[in-house]
N, C-alpha and C positions, 0 to 999 in steps of 0.2 A: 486708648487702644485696649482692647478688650485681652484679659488674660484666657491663654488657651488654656484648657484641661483635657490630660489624657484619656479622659473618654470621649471626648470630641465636645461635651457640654462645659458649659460654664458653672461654676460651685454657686451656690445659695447660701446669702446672709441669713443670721437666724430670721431675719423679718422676711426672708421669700424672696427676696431680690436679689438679681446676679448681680456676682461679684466684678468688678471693672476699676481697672488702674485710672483711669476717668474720677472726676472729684465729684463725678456728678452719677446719680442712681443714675438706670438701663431700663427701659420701657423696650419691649421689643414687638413689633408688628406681627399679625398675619399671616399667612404664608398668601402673596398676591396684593396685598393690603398697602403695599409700598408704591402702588401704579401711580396714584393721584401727587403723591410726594418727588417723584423724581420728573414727573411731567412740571413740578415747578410750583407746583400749589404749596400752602404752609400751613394748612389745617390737617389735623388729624382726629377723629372721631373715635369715643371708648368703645364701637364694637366693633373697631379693627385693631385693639392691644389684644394680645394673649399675654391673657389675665393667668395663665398657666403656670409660664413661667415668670412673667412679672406682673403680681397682684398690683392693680391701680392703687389698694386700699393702703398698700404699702408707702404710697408716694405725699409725702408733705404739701400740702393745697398751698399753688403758689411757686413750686421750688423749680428748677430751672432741673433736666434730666435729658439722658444722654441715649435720641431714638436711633434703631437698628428695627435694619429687614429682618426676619425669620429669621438665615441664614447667620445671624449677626455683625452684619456689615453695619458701620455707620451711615445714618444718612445727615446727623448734625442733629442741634441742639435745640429743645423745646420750652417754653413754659408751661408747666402742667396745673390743672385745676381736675384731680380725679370726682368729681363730684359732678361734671356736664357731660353734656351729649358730645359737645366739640371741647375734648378735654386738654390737645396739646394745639401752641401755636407756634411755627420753629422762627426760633433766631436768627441761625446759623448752621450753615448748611457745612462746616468748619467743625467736628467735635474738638479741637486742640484747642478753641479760644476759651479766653476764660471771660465771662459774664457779668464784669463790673461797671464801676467808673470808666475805666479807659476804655472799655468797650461802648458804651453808651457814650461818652465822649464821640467818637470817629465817627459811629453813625450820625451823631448831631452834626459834625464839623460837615460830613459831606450833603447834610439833608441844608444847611445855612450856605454852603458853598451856590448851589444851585437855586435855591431862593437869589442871592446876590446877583447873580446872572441875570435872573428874569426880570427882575422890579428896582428901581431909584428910590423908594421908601420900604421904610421896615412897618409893614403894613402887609400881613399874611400870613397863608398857616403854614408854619415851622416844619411842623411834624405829621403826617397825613397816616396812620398807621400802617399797613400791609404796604401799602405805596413805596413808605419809606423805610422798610426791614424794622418797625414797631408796632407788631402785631397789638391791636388792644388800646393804642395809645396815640392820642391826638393834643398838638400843641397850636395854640394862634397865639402871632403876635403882635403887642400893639404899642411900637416903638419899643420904648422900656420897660415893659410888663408883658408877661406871660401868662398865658392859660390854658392852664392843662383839664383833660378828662382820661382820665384813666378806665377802658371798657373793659379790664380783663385783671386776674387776681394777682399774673403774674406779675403788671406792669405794676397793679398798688404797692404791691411787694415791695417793687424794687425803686419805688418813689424818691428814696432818700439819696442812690445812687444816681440816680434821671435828674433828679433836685444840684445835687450835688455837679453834676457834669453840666449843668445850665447856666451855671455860677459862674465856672470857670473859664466859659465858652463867649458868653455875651454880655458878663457882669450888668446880670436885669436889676433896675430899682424893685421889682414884687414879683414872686411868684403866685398864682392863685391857680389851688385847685379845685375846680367845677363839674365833678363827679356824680351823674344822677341819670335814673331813667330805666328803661328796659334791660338794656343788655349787661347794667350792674347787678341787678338782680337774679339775670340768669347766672352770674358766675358766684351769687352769695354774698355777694359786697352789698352794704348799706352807701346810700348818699351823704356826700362826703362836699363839702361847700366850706375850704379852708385858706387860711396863707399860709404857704409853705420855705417860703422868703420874706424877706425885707415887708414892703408897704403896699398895699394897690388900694387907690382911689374909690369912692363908691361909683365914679364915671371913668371910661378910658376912651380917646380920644382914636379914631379911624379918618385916614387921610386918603379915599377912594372918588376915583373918576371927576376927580376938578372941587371936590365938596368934601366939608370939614364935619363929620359926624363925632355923639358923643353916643356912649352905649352903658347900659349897666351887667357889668360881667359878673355880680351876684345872683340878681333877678332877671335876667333878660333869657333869654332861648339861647341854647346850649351855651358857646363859651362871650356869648354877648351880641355876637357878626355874625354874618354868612358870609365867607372870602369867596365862596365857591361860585356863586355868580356875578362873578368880577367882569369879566368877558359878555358876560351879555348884558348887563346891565350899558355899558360901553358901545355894543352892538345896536341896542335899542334908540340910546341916543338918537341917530339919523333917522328915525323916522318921527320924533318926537313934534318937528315944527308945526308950527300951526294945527297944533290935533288938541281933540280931547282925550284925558285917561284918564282909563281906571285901572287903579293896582287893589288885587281882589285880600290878598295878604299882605296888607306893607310892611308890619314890622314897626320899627326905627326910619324907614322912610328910603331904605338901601334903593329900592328902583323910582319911586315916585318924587324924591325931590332933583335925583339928578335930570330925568325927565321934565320935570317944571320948569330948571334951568336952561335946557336944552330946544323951549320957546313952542313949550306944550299953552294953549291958550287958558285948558283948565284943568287940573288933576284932582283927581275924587279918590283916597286913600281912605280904604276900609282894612278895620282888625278887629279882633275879639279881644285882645288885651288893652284896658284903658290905661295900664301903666307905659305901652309901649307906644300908646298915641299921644302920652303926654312928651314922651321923648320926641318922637317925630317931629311935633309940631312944633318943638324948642330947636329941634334939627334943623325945620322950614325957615324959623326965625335967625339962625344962625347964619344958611346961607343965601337969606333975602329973598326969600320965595316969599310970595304973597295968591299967586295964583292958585292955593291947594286948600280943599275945603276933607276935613275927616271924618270920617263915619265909625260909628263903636256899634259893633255887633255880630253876630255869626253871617259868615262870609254869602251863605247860600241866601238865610232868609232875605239878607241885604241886595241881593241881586234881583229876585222874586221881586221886590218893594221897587226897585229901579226900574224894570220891564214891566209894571203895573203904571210908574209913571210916565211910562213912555221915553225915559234916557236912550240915548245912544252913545258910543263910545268911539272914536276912530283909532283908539291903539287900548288893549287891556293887557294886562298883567296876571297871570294864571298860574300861581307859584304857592302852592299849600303845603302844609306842614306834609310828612310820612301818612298817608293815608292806608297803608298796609306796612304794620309794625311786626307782623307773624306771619308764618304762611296760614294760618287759620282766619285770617283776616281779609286774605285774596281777593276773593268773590262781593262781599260788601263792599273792599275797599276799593277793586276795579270798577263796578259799580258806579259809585261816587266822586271817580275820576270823570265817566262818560257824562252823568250828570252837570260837574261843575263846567265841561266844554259845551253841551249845550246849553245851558243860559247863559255864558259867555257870549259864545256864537249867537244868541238871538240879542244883545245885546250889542255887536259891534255893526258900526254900518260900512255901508259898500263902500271898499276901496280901503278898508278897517285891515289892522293887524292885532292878530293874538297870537300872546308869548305863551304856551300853555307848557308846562313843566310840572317834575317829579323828583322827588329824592328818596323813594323808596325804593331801596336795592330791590325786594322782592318785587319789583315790576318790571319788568323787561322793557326794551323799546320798545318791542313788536307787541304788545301787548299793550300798552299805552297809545303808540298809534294807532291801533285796531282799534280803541273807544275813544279815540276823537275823529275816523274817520264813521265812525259809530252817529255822531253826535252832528257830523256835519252833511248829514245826507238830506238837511233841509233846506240848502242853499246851496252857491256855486264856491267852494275851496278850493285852496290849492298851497302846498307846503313851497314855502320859499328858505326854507334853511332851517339849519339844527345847530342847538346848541348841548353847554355840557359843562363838566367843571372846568372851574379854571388851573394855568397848569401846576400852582401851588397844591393842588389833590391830584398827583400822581397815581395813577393803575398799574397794578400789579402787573402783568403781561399773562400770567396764569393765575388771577386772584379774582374771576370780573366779580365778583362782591364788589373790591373797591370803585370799580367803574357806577357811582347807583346814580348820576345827577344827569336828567333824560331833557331835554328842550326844543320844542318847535315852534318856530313861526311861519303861523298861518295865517295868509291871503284872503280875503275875502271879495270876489270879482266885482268889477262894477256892471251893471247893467248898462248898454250904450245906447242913444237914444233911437229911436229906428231910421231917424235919415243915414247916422252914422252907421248902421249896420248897412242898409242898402246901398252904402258907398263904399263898402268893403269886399 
């Protein structure tokens, strides 16, 4: 609680900062600047601090500060990075707690309480940032081993503590943190690829949808998995029988091997990574698939090469990395969204399903569906269901950043032959 002063202002450290019986410096807002914060959002931007009276320059990169309206009301607690555009991400909406171990403790207890509810295996992600009151900080995991990525300066900071309360919590055989990428570099953090406990394996072992994958949580794509489409990889399933597919990004083999098990007649798995096709096909070999034949290449030229030989596909998988990683990237990146749905679509044949999906937050639904209704105006479509993450990536309610994993399945009509029309 903030000390009053008989001028009605609060006194200044020599460093510029007001003074507060709080253990934690005072960043104070805007006069109006508070609208997005009590409406429930947890970001805050440096050109709504008044730098006036508290200079950002003043604030230790990293350190945990105690945000207030104009007025100096508390609105709870932030990590701050004065150095970005989105400079505070709040904690706690509590200025009285204090920001350690046992605070990162209870958040984890309650983010592992509600994983246990939902799933029979420890097989998923822990920790989902904003989702789950860990702004910056995403954890999966996989049985006895964790893996963390830390997107924000405040959470590297406070690794030891996060480390420390993971210990205590789940007693992991290894922690590993897999730190790397865009959003490290906006906050001035270097890639960071370490153990921060015990031991983890060069493989760790994922127990999803009936099949027993191995992944490499060093070199593979972000923390090694994608739990997030748990649910529709699951969903797909039913339509798998007796079909052929194509999955355009396989990965490690997450949708096309449970598909081949699921009594697809033949599965065509393309990627641009030969490390991660070597994995797949040790994947296929692990759960006796035999009907899957792999392709190493860029995803587009490889489709182009398909519809030259005349392929057809009666189920595709349309699941590409973040093709809009900035907003400067929109315009190309929607672009090349409508693109990859149309050689899809001329690719699947009639009575065909495509899964077409996105994980870039900066796309909207309505916006992804606009370029694949974009895309399919050269044949007869029709949407039969949407998909999304699964519920281990909890959304914010006022956070939709965390909402970014968009999925449709589309229908593609059969043509009936004309006695059957005329008998309709």
């Amino acid at each position: 609680m903030s000390i009053p002063h008989a001028s009605g202002a609060l006194p200044l450290l020599p460093s510029g900062q007001l003074m507060s019986a709080s253990p934690y410096p005072i960043l104070r807002l805007r006069p109006k600047e508070d609208r997005r914060l009590r409406a429930g959002h947890l970001w805050i931007y440096s050109n709504e601090i008044d730098v006036q009276k508290t200079p950002l320059t003043a604030i230790t990169p990293g350190s945990v500060c105690r945000m207030e309206d104009a007025q100096g009301k508390a609105l709870g607690l932030a990590h701050v990075n004065p150095h970005t555009l989105l400079c505070a991400r709040l904690l706690s909406r509590d200025p009285h707690v204090s920001i350690d171990e046992g605070f990162y403790r209870t958040r984890l207890q309650q983010a592992l309480l509600m994983r246990e509810h939902l799933f029979s295996a420890p097989f998923y992600r822990l920790v989902h940032g904003e989702g789950d009151g860990f702004p910056g900080l995403i954890i999966d995991r996989y049985e006895d081993y964790l893996v963390l990525q830390a997107n924000s300066l405040g959470m590297d900071r406070d690794l030891p503590m996060i480390t420390a309360a993971l210990q205590s919590l789940l007693r992991p055989a290894g922690i590993l943190l897999k730190a790397s990428g865009a959003a490290r570099r906006l906050e001035g953090l270097a890639d960071r690829v370490e153990v921060l406990f015990g031991h983890i394996p060069e493989r760790l072992e994922v127990w999803e949808n009936d099949c027993l994958f191995q992944v490499d949580p060093r070199g593979g794509q972000k923390t090694g998995w994608f739990y997030d489409h748990r649910a529709n990889r699951r969903r797909l399933r039913d339509f798998a029988q007796g079909r052929r597919i194509l999955d355009c990004f396989a990965y490690v083999g997450g949708f096309a091997i449970p598909l081949a098990k699921a009594g697809a007649t033949a599965v065509t798995a393309v990627d641009s990574s030969a490390p991660a096709l070597v994995i797949l096909e040790e994947n296929a070999q692990r759960n006796e698939v035999a009907n899957l034949r792999s392709i190493h290449g860029d995803a587009m030229e490889t489709l182009h090469n398909l519809r030259d030989r005349g392929e057809q596909f009666d189920l595709i998988v349309l699941d590409p990395p973040a093709l809009i990683k900035s907003k400067k990237d929109f315009k190309e990146g929607s672009i090349a969204y409508r693109r990859f749905n149309d050689m899809a679509m001329r690719l699947l044949s009639p009575g065909g399903i495509l899964f077409s999906a996105s994980c870039s937050h900066h796309l909207n639904r309505e916006t992804l569906l606009g370029q694949i209704a974009f895309a399919a105006q050269r044949g007869d479509y029709q949407i039969i269901g949407e998909g999304g993450q699964d519920m281990d990536h909890p959304v914010h309610p006022a956070v939709p950043e965390s909402n970014y994993l968009k999925g449709f399945f589309i229908h593609r009509r059969e043509e009936l032959p004309e006695e059957a029309e005329e008998t309709t």
